[in-house]
Every structure is written in structure tokens, then in C-alpha cells.
C-alpha positions as CSV (number, residue, x, y, z in Angstrom):
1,X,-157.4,13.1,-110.2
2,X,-156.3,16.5,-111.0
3,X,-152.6,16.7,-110.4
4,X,-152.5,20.0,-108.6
5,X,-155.9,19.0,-106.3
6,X,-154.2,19.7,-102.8
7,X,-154.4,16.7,-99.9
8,X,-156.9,19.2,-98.0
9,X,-159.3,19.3,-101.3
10,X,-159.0,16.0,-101.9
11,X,-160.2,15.4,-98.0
12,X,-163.0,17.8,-98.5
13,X,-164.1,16.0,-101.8
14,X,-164.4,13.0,-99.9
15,X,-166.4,14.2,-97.0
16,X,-169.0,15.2,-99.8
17,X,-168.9,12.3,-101.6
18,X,-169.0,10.1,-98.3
19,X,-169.8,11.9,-95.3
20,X,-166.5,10.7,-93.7
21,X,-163.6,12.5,-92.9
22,X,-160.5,11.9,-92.9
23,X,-157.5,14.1,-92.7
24,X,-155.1,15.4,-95.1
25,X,-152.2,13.6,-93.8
26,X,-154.2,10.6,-94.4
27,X,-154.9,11.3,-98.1
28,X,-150.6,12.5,-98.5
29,X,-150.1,8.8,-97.2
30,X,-152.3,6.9,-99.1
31,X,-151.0,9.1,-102.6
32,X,-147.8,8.3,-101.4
33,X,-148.5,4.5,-101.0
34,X,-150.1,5.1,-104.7
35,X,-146.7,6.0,-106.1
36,X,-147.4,10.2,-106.1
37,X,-145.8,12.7,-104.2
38,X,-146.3,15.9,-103.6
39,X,-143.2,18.3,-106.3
40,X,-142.3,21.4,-107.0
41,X,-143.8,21.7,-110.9
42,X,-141.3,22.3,-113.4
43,X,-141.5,25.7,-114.9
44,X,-141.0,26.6,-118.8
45,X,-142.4,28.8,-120.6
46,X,-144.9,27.8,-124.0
47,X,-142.8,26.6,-126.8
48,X,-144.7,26.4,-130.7
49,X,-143.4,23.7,-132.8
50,X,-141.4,26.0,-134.8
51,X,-139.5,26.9,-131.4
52,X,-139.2,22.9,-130.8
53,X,-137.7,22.3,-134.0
54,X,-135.0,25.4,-133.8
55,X,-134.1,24.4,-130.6
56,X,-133.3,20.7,-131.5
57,X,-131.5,22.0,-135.1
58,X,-129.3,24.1,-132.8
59,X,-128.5,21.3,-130.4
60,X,-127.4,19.0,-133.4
61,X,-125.3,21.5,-134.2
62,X,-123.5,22.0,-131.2
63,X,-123.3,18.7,-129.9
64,X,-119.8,17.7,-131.5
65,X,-118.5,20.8,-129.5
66,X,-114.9,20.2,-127.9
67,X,-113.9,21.5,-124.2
68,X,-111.8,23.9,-126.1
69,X,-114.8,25.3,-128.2
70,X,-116.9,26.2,-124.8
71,X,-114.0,27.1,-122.9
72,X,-114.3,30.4,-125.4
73,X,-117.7,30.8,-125.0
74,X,-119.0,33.8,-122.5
75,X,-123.2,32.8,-121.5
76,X,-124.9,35.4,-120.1
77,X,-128.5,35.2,-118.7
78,X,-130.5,37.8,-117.3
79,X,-133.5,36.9,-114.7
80,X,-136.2,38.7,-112.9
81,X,-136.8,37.3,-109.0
82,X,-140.1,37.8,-108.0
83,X,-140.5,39.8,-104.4
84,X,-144.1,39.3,-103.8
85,X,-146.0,36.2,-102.7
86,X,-146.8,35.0,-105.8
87,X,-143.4,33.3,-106.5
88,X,-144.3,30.1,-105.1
89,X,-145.0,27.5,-107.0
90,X,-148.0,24.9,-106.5
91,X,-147.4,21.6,-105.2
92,X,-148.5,18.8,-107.7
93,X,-148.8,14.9,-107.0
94,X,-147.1,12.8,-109.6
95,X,-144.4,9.8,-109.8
96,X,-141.2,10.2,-109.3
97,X,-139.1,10.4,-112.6
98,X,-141.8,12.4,-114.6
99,X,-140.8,15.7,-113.9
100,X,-140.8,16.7,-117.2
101,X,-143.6,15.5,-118.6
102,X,-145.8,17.5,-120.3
103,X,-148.5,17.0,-118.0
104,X,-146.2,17.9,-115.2
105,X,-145.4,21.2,-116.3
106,X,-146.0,24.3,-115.5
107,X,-145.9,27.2,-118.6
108,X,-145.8,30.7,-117.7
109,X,-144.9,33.3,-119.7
110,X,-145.3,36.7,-117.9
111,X,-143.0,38.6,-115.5
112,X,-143.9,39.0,-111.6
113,X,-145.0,42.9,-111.3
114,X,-142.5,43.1,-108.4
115,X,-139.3,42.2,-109.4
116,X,-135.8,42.8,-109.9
117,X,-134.1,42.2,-113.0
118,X,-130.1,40.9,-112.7
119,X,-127.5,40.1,-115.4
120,X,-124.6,37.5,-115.1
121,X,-122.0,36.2,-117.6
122,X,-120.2,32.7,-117.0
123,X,-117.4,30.8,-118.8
124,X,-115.5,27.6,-118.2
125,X,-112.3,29.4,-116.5
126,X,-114.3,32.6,-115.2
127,X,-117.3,34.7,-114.2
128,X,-118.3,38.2,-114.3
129,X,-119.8,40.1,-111.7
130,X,-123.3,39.7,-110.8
131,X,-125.0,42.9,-112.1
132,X,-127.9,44.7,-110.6
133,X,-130.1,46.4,-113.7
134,X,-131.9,49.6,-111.8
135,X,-135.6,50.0,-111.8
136,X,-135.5,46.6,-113.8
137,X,-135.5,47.7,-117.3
138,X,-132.6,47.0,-119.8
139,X,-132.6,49.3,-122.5
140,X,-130.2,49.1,-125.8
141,X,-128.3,51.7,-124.5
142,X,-127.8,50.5,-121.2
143,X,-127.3,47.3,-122.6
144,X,-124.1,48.8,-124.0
145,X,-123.2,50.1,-121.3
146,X,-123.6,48.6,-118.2
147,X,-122.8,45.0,-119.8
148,X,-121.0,45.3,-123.2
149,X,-118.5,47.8,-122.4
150,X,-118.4,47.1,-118.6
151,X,-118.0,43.4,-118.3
152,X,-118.3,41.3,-121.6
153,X,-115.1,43.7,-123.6
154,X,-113.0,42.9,-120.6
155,X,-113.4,38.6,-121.3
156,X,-113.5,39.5,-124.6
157,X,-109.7,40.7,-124.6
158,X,-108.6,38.8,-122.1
159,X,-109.9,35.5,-124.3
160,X,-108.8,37.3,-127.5
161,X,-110.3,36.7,-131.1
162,X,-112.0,33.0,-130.7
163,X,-114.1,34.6,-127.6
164,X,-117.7,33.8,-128.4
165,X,-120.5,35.7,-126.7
166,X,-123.8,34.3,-126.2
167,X,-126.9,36.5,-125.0
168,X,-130.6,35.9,-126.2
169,X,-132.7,37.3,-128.5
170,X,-134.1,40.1,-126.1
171,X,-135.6,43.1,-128.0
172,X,-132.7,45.1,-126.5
173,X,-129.9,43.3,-127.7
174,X,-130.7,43.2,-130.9
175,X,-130.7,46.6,-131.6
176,X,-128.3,48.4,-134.3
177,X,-126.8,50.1,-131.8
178,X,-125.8,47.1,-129.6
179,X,-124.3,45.1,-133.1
180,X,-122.4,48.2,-134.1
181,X,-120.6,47.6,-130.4
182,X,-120.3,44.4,-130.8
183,X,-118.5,44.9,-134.0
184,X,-116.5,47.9,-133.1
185,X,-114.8,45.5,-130.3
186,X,-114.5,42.3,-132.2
187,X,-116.7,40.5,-130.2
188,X,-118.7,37.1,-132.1
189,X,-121.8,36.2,-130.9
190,X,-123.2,32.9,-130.8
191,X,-126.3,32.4,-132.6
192,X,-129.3,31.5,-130.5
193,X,-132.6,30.1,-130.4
194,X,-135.7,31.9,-128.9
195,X,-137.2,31.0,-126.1
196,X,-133.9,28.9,-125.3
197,X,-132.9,29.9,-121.5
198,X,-132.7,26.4,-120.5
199,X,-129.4,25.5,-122.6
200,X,-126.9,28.0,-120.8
201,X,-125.5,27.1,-118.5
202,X,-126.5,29.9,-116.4
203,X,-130.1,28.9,-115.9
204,X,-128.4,25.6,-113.8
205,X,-126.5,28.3,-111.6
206,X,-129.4,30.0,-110.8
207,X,-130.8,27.2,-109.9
208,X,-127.5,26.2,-107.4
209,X,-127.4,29.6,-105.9
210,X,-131.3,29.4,-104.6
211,X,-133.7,32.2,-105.6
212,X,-134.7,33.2,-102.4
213,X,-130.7,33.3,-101.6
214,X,-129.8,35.4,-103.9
215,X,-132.9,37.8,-103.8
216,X,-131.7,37.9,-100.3
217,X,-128.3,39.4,-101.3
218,X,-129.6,42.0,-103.9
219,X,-132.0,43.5,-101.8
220,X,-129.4,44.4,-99.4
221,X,-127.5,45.8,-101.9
222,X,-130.2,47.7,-104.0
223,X,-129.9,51.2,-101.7
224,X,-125.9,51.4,-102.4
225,X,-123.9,49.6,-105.4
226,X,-125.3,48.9,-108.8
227,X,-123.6,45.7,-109.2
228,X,-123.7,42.5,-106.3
229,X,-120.5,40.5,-106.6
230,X,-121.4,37.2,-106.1
């Protein structure tokens, strides 16, 4: 059985394999008394093996971290939020406690076309605003300015020289410019892996603060402010 076949196909396949029908309540039931239920997918996006292997290098690395090394640790995440239709996700049948396997997972690896882009910074003791990028693209300059010099100096002095900033490796921050600012104000960035989003923190919050929640709130903010304060 294909995994993302819904109850009203799987109905219909059995009317033209038996001529009988039945409903798709009555196939949800019987999956159900079979052990499968109908989940949310998990999302990620593709991962090579080189990508597998960085990621778990940088995990034994960290894993010995103290309270004390993450409490100096900024995470920032940015996200796009999908406004069109095509956000939800497909239902598939499987047993419960195999989320993640492989065959339960969803890889996708494009942005929505309508979307919103936001950025966000967390730590142990504090939080930065939830920032609003306009017409959803972040450029190295803006980069700079809208989030370097407008939220992540402030933690950075307030923390003073063990702060440890962590972003990912988005074409934007990674520009010359963006280092030289990072430099000029002391701040140390955390190394990271590509195609990482999963292991800050962030990604969980998210997660806690509901998409369709927090879509909510930025598009009634989108015609005045430029950042949402969550």
C-alpha cells in the first residue's frame, strides 16, 4: 500500500477491484485496526552523505557542552511561511513511533512562491524581537543591518566577549561584508553545518508558536512596523 494513498482512493481501488463499496470511514477504521493512522509527514529537506556525516562530526563535538557554554550562545533562524494553499501537508498512514523513518518522510527543498520571510534570535536567558524581512529577501547588506547591528550587537554586549553567535550558512551571511561586521564588533560565530536547521533550537519554537499562528500575526503587521514583537 502506498503510504500517502488517501482512505477515499483506497475505497475507490476497491470498488474496481471488487465491485463493492464501502466507505472511507470504513477503510480509516480497518487501517486503524491494522496499526496505521493517518500523520502529518515529517518534513526535511534532502541530505547527501557528506551532509550526514558533517552533521554527526558537529554533534560529537558539541555534545560535552555545559549549561554555561549555551547559555552564551545567540541561535537565530530565519523561515519563510507559506500564504497560499499549498502549505498543507499530505496525510500519510503509518505506525505510530516511525515518524522519522525514512520512508515516512517528506523532502522538499524549494520555497513557497508566496511567502514571507522572518528572522528571530534566541538564548537561554533572552530573545530578540521577531523581525519582519520586507518583500522577503535578505541581502548582505540588510543582513547587516536589520539584524547585526539592530539586534544581535545589543546581546552581543550585554553577554560580553564569550557571546557566541550562530546563523547558517545562507549565501548572505557569508559575505565579506557581513565578517568584516562581525569582526569590527567582536562578535564569534559558531561554526555550522549546512543544511542543519533542525539543531537550533529555534526550529522547535517555531514549531510551539504554530505556523498558521504566527503567519496570523505578521500579516497584520506587514502594512505598518517592520519588526513583530513576539
Amino acid at each position: 500500500m502506498n503510504r500517502r494513498t488517501t482512505a477515499q482512493q483506497v475505497a475507490n481501488q476497491f470498488l474496481a477491484a471488487s465491485g463493492k463499496q464501502i466507505s472511507r470511514k470504513t477503510v480509516a477504521r480497518r487501517l486503524r485496526g491494522g496499526g496505521l493512522y493517518a500523520r502529518r509527514s515529517v518534513v526535511c529537506v534532502p541530505l547527501t552523505r557528506q551532509h550526514r556525516t558533517a552533521r554527526l562530526q558537529w554533534c560529537r563535538e558539541h555534545h560535552n557542552w555545559t549549561e554555561q557554554d549555551r547559555a552564551c550562545v545567540l541561535f537565530s533562524y530565519e523561515s519563510r511561511f507559506s500564504l497560499s494553499s499549498d502549505c498543507r501537508r499530505q496525510l500519510i498512514w503509518r505506525e505510530s513511533g516511525t515518524a522519522y523513518r525514512p520512508e515516512n518522510i517528506q523532502e522538499k527543498d524549494r520555497y513557497p512562491t508566496c511567502s514571507i520571510m522572518v528572522w528571530a534570535g534566541i538564548m537561554i536567558n533572552g530573545r530578540t524581537h521577531l523581525h519582519l524581512v520586507a518583500n522577503g529577501i535578505m541581502t548582505g547588506q540588510r543582513y547587516i543591518d536589520e539584524v547585526l547591528l539592530t539586534h544581535v550587537r545589543l546581546f552581543r554586549r550585554a553577554v560580553g566577549d564569550k557571546f557566541v553567535f550562530m546563523d547558517d550558512n545562507a549565501t548572505c551571511h557569508r559575505t565579506l561584508a557581513v565578517q568584516d561586521c562581525l569582526d569590527s564588533e567582536g562578535i564569534q560565530r559558531l561554526v555550522w553545518t549546512a543544511r542543519s536547521p533542525d539543531l537550533t533550537p529555534l526550529k522547535m519554537c517555531g514549531m510551539l508558536w504554530g505556523g498558521k499562528l504566527l503567519v496570523e500575526t505578521i500579516i497584520r503587521q506587514t502594512r505598518t512596523p517592520s519588526s513583530v514583537h513576539s
